[in-house]
PyMOL Python script that loads the backbone (N, CA, C, O; Angstrom):
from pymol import cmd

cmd.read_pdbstr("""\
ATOM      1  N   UNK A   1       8.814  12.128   4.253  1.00  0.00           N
ATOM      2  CA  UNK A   1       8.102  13.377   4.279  1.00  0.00           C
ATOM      3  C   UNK A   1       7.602  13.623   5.705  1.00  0.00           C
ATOM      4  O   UNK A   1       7.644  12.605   6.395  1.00  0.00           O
ATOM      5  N   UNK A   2       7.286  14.372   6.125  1.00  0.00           N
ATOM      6  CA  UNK A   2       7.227  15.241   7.737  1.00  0.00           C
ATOM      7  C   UNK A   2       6.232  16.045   7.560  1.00  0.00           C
ATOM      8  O   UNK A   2       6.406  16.883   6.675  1.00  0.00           O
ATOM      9  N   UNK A   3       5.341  16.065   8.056  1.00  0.00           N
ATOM     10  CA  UNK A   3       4.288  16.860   8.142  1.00  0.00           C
ATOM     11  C   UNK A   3       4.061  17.365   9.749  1.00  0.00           C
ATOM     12  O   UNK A   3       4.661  16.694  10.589  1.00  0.00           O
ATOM     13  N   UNK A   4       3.150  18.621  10.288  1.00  0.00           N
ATOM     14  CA  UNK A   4       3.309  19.040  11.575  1.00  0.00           C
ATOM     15  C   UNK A   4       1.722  19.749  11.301  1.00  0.00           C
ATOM     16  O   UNK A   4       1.300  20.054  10.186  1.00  0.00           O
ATOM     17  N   UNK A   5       1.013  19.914  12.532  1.00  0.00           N
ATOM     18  CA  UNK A   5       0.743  21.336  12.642  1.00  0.00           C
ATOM     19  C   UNK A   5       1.401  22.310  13.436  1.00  0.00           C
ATOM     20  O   UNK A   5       2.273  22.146  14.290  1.00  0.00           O
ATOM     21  N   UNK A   6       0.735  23.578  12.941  1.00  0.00           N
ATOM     22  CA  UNK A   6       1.687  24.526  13.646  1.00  0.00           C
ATOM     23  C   UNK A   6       0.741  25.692  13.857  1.00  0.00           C
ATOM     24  O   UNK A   6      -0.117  25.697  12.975  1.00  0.00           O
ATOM     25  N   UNK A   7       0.589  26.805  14.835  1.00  0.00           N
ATOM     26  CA  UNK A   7      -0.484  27.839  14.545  1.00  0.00           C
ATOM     27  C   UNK A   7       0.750  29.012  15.016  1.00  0.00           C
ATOM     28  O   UNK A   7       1.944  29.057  15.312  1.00  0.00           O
ATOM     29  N   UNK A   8      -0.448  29.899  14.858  1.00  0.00           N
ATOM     30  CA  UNK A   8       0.471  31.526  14.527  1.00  0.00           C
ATOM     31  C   UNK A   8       1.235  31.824  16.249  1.00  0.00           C
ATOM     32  O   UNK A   8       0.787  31.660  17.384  1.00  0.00           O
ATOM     33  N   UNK A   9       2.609  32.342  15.698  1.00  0.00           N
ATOM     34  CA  UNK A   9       2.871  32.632  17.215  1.00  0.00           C
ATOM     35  C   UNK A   9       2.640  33.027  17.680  1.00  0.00           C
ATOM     36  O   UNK A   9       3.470  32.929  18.584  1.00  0.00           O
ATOM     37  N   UNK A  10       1.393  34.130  18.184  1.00  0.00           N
ATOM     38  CA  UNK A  10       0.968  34.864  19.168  1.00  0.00           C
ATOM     39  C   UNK A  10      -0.384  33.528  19.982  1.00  0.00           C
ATOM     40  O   UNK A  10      -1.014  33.577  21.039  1.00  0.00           O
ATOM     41  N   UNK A  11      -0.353  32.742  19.139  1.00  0.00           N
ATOM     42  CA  UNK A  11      -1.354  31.436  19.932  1.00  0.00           C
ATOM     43  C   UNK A  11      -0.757  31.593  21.226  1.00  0.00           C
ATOM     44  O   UNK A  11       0.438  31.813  21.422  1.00  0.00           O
ATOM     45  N   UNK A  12      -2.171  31.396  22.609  1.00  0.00           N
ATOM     46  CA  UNK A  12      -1.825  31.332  24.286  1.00  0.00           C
ATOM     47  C   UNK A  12      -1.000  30.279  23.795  1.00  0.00           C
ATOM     48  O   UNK A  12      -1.025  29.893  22.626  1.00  0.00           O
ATOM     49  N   UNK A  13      -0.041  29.668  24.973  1.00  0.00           N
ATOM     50  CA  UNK A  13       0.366  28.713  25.489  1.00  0.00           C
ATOM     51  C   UNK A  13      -0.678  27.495  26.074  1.00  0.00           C
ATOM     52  O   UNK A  13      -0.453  26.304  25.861  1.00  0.00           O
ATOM     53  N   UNK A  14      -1.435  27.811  26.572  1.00  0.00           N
ATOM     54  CA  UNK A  14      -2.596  27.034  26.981  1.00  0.00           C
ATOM     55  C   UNK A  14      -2.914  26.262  25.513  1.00  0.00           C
ATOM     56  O   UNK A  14      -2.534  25.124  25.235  1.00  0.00           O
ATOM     57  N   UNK A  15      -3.770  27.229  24.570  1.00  0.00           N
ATOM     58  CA  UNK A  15      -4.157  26.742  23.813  1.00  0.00           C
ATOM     59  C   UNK A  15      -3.165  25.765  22.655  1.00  0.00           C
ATOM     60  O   UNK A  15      -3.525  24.897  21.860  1.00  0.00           O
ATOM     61  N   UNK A  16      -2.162  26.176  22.877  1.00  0.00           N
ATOM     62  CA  UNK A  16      -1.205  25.382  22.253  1.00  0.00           C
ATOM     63  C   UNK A  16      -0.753  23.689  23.193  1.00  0.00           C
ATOM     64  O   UNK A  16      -0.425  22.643  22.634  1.00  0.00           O
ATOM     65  N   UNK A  17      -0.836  23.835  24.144  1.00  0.00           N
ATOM     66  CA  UNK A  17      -0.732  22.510  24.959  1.00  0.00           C
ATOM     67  C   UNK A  17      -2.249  21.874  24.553  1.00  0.00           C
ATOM     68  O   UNK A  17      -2.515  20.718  24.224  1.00  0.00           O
ATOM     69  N   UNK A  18      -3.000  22.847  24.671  1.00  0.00           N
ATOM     70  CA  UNK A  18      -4.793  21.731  24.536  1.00  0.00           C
ATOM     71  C   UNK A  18      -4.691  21.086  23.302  1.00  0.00           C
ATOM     72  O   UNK A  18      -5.012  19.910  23.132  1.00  0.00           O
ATOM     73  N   UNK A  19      -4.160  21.982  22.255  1.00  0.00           N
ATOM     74  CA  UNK A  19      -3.805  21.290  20.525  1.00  0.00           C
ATOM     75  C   UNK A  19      -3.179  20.414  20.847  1.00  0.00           C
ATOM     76  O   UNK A  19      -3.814  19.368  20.986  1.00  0.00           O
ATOM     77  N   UNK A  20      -2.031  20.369  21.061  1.00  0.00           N
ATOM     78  CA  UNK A  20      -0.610  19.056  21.130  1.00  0.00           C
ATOM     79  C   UNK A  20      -1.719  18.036  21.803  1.00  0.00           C
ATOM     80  O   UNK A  20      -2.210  17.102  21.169  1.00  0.00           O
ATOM     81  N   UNK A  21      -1.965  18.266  22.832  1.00  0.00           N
ATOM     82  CA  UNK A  21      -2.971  16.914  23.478  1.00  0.00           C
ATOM     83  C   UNK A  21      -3.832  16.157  22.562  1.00  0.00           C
ATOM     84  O   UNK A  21      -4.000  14.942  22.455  1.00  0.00           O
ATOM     85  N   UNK A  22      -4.389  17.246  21.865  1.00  0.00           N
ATOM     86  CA  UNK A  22      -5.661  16.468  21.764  1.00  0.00           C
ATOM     87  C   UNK A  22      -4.760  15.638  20.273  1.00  0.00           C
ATOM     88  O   UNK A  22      -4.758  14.419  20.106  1.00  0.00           O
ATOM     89  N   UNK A  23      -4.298  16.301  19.655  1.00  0.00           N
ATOM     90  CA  UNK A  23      -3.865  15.427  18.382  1.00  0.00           C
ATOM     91  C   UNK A  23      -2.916  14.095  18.604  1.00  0.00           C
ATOM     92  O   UNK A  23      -2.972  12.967  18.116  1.00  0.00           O
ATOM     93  N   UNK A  24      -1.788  14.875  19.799  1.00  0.00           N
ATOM     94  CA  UNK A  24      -1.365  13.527  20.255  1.00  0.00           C
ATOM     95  C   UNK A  24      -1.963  12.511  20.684  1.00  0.00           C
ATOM     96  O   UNK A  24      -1.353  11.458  20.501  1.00  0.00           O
ATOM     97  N   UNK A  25      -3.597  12.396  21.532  1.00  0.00           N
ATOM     98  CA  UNK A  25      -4.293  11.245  21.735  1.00  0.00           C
ATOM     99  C   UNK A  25      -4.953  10.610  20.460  1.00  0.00           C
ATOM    100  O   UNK A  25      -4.888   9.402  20.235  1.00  0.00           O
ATOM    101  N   UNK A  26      -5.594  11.511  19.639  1.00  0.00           N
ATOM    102  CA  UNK A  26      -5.858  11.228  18.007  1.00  0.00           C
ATOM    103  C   UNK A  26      -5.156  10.072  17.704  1.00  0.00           C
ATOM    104  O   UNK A  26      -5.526   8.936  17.406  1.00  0.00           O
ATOM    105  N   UNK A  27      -3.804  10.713  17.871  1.00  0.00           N
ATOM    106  CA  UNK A  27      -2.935   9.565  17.003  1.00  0.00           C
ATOM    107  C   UNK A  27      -2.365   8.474  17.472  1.00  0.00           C
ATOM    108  O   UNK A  27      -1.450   7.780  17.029  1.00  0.00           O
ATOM    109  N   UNK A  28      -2.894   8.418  18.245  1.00  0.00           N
ATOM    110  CA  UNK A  28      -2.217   6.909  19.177  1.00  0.00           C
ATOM    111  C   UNK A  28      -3.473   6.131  18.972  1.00  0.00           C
ATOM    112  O   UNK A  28      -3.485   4.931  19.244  1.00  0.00           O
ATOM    113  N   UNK A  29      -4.730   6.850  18.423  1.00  0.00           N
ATOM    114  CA  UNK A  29      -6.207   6.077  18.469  1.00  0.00           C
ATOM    115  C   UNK A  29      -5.570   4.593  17.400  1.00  0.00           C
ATOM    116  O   UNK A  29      -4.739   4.678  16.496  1.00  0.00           O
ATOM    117  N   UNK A  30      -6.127   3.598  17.780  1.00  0.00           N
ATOM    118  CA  UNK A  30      -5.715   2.522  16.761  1.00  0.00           C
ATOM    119  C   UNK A  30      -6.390   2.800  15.038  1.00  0.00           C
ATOM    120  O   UNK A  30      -5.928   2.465  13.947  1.00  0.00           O
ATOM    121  N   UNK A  31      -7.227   3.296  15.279  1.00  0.00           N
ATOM    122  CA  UNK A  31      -8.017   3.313  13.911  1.00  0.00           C
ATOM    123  C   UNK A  31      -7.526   4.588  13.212  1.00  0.00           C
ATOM    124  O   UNK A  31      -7.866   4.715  12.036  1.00  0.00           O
ATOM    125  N   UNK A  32      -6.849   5.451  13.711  1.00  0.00           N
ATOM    126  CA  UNK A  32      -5.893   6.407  13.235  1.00  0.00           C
ATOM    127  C   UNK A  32      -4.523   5.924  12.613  1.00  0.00           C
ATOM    128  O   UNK A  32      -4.050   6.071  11.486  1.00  0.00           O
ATOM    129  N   UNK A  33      -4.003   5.220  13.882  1.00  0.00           N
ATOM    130  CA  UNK A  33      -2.782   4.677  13.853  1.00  0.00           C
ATOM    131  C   UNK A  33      -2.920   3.810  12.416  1.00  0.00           C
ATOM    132  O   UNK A  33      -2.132   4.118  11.521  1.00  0.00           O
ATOM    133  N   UNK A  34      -3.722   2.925  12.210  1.00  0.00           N
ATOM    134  CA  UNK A  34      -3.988   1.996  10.941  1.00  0.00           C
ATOM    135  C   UNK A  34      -3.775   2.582   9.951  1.00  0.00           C
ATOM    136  O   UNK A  34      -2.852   2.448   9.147  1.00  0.00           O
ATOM    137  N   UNK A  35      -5.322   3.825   9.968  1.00  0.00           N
ATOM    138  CA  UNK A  35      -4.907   4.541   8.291  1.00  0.00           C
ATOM    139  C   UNK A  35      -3.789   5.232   8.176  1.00  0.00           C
ATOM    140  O   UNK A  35      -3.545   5.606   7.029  1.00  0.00           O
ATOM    141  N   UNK A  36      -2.890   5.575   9.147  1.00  0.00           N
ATOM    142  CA  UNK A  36      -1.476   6.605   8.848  1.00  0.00           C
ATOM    143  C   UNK A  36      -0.691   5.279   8.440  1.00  0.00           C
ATOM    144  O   UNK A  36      -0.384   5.418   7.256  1.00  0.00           O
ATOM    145  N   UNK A  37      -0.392   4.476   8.752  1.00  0.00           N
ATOM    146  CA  UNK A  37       0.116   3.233   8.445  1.00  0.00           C
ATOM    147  C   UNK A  37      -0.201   2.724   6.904  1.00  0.00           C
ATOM    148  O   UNK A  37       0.744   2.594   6.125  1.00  0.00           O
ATOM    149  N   UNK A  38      -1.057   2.543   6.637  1.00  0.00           N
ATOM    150  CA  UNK A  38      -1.609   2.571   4.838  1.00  0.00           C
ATOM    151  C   UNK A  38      -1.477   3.452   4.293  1.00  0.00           C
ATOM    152  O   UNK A  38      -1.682   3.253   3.096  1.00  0.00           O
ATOM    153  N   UNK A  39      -1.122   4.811   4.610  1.00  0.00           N
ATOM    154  CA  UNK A  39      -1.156   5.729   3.922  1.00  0.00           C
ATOM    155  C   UNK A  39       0.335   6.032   3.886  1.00  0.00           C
ATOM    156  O   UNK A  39       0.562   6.787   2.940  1.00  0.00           O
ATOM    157  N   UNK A  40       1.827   5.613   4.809  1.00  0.00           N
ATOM    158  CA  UNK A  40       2.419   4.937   4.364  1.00  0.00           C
ATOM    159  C   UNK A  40       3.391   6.591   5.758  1.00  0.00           C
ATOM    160  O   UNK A  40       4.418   7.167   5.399  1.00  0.00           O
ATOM    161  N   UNK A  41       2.897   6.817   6.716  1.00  0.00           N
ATOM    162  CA  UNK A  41       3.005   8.116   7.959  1.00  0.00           C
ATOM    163  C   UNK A  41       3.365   6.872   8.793  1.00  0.00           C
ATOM    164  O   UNK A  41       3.010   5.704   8.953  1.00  0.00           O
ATOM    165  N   UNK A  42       4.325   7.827   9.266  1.00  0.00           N
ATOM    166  CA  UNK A  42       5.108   7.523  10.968  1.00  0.00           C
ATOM    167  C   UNK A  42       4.476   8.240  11.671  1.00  0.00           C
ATOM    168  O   UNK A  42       5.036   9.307  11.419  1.00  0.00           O
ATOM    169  N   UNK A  43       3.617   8.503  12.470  1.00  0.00           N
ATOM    170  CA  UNK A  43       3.722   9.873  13.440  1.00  0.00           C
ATOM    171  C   UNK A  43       4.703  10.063  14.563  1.00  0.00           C
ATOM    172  O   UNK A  43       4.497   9.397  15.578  1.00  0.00           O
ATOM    173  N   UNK A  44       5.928  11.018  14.533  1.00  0.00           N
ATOM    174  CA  UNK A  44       6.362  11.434  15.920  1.00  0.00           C
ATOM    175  C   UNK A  44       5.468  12.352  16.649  1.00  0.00           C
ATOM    176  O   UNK A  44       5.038  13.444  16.278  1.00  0.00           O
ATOM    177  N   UNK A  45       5.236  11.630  17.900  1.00  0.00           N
ATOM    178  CA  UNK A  45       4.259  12.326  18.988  1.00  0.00           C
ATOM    179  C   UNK A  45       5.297  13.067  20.094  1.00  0.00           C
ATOM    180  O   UNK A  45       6.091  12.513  20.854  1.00  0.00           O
ATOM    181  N   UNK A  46       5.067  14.278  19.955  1.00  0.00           N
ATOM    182  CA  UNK A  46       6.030  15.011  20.503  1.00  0.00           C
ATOM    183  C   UNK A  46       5.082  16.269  21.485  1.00  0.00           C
ATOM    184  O   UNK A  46       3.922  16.221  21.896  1.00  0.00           O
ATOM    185  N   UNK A  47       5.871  17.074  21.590  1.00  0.00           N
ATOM    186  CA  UNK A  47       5.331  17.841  22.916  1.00  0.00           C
ATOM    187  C   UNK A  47       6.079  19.306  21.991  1.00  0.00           C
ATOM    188  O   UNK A  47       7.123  19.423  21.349  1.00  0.00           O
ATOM    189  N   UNK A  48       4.997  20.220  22.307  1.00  0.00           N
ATOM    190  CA  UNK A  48       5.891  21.529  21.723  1.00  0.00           C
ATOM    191  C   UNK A  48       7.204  21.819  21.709  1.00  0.00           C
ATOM    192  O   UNK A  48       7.880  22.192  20.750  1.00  0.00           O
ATOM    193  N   UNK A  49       7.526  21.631  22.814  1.00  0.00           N
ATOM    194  CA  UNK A  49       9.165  21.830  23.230  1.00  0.00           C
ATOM    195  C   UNK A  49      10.136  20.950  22.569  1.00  0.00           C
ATOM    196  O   UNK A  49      11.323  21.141  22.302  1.00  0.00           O
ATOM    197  N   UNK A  50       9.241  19.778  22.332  1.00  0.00           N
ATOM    198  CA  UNK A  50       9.938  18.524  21.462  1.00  0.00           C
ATOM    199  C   UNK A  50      10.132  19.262  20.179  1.00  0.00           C
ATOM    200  O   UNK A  50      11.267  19.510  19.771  1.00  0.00           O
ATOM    201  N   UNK A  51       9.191  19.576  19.612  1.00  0.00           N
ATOM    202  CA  UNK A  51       8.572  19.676  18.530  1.00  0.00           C
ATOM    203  C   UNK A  51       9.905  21.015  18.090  1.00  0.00           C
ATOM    204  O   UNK A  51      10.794  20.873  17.251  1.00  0.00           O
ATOM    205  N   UNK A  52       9.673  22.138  18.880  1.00  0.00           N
ATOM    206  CA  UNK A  52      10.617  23.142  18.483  1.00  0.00           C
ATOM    207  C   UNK A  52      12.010  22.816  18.506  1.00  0.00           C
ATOM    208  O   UNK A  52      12.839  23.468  17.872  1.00  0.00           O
ATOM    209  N   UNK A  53      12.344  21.646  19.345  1.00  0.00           N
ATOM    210  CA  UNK A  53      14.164  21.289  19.440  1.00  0.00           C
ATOM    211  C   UNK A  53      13.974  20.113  17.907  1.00  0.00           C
ATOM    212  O   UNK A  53      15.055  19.786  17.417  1.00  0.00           O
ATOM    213  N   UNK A  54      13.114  19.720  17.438  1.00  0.00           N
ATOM    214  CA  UNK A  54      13.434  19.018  16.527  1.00  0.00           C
ATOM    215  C   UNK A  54      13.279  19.877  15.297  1.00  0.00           C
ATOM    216  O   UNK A  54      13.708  19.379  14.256  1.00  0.00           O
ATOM    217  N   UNK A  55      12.669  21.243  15.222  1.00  0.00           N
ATOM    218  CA  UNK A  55      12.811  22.286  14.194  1.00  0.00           C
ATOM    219  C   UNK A  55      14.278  22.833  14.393  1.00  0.00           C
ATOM    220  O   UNK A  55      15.120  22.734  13.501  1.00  0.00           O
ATOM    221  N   UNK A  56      14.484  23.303  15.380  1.00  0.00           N
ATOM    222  CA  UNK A  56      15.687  23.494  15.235  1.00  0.00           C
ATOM    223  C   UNK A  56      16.932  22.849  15.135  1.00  0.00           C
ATOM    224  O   UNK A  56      17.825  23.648  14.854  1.00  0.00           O
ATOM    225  N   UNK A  57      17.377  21.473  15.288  1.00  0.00           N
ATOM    226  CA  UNK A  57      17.896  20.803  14.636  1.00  0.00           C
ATOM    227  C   UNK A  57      18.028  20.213  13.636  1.00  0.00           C
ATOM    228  O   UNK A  57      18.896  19.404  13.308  1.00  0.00           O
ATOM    229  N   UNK A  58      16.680  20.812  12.800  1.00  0.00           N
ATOM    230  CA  UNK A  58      16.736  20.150  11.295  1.00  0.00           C
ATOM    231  C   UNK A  58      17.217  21.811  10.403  1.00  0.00           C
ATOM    232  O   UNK A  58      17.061  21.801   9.182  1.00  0.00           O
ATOM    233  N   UNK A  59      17.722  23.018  11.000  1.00  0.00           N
ATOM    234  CA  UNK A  59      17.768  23.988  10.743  1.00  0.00           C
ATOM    235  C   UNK A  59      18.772  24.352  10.820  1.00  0.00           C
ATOM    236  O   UNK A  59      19.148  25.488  10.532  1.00  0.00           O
ATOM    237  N   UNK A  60      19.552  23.285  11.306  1.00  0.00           N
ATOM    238  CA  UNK A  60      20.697  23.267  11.838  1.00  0.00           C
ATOM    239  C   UNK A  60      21.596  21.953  10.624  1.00  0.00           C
ATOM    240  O   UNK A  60      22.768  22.029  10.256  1.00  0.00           O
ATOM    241  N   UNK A  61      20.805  21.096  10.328  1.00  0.00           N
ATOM    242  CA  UNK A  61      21.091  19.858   9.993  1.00  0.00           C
ATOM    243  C   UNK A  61      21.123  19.860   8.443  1.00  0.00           C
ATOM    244  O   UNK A  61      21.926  19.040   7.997  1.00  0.00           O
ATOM    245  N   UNK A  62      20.170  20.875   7.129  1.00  0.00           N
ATOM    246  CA  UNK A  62      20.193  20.588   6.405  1.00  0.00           C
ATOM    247  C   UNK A  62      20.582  21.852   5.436  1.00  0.00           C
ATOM    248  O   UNK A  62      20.002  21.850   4.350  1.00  0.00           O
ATOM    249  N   UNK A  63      21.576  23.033   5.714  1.00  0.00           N
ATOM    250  CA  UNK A  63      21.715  23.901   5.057  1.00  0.00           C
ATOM    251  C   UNK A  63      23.059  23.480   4.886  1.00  0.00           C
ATOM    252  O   UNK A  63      23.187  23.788   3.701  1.00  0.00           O
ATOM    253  N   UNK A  64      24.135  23.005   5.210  1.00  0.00           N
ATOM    254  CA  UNK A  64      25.176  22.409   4.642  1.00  0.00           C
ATOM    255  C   UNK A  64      25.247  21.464   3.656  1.00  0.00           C
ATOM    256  O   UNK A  64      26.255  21.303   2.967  1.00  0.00           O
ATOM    257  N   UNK A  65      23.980  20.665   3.516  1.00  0.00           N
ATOM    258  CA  UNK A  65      23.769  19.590   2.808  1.00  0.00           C
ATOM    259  C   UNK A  65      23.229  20.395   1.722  1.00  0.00           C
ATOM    260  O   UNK A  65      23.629  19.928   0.655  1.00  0.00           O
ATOM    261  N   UNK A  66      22.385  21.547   1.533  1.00  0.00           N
ATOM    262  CA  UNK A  66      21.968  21.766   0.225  1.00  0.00           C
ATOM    263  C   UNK A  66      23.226  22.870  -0.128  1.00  0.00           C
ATOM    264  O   UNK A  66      23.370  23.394  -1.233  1.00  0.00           O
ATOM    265  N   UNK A  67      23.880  23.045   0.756  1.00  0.00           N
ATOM    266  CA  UNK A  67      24.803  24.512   0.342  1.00  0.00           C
ATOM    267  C   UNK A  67      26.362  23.146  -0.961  1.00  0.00           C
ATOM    268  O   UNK A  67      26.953  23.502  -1.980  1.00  0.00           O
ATOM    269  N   UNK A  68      26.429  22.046  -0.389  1.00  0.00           N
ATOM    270  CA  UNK A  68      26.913  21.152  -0.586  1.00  0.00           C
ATOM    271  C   UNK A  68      26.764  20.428  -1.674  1.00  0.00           C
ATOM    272  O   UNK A  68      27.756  20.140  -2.344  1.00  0.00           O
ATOM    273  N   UNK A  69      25.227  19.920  -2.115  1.00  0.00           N
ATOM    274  CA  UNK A  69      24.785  19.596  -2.952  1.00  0.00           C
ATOM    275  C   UNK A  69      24.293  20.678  -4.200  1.00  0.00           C
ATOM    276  O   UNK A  69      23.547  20.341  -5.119  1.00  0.00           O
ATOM    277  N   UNK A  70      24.794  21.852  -4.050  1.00  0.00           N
ATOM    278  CA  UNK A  70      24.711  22.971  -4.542  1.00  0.00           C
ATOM    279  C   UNK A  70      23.227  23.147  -5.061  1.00  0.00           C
ATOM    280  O   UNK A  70      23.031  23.801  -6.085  1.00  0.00           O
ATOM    281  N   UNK A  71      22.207  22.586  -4.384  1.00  0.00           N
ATOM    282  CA  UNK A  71      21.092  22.878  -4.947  1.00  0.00           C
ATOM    283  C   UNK A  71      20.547  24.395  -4.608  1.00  0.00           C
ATOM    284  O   UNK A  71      20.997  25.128  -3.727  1.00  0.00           O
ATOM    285  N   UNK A  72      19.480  24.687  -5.509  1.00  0.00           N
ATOM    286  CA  UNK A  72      19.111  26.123  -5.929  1.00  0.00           C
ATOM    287  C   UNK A  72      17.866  26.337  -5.956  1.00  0.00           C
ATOM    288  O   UNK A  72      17.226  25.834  -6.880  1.00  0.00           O
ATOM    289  N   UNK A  73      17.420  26.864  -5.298  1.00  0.00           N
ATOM    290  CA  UNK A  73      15.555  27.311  -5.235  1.00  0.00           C
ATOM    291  C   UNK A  73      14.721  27.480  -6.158  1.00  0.00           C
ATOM    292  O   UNK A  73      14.865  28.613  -6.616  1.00  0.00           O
ATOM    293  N   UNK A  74      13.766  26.813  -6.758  1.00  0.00           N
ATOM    294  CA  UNK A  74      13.244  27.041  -7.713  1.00  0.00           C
ATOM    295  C   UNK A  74      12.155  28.287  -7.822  1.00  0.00           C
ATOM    296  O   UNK A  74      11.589  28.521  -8.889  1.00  0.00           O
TER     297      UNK A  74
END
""", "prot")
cmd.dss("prot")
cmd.show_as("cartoon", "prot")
cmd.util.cbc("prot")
cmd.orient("prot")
């Protein structure tokens, strides 16, 4: 499971780098790192730009697989 935050696209750029920072230091905290670990979370620490090339490769990556597996929207 994959979880993110994400805010509305008209968010500055600024304020979107100050977010990525601050959560990315969050999560490298050891006592963070622990409970994501028990709670059973990987975190990828990524950078917006990261963050959007790995949206778009999963956008890329999993509509053949459900078009395939013929699954259907509930």
């Amino acid at each position: 499971m994959r979880q993110a935050f994400v805010a509305p696209a008209a968010t500055l750029p600024a304020v979107i780098s100050r977010l990525n920072a601050e959560v990315n230091e969050t999560l490298k905290l050891p006592e963070v790192r622990a409970n994501l670990d028990r709670l059973g979370f990987n975190p990828m620490i990524m950078s917006p730009q990261e963050f959007g090339a790995f949206l778009a490769a999963q956008a890329q990556k999993w509509p053949p697989v459900i078009k395939a597996a013929n699954i259907q929207p509930q």
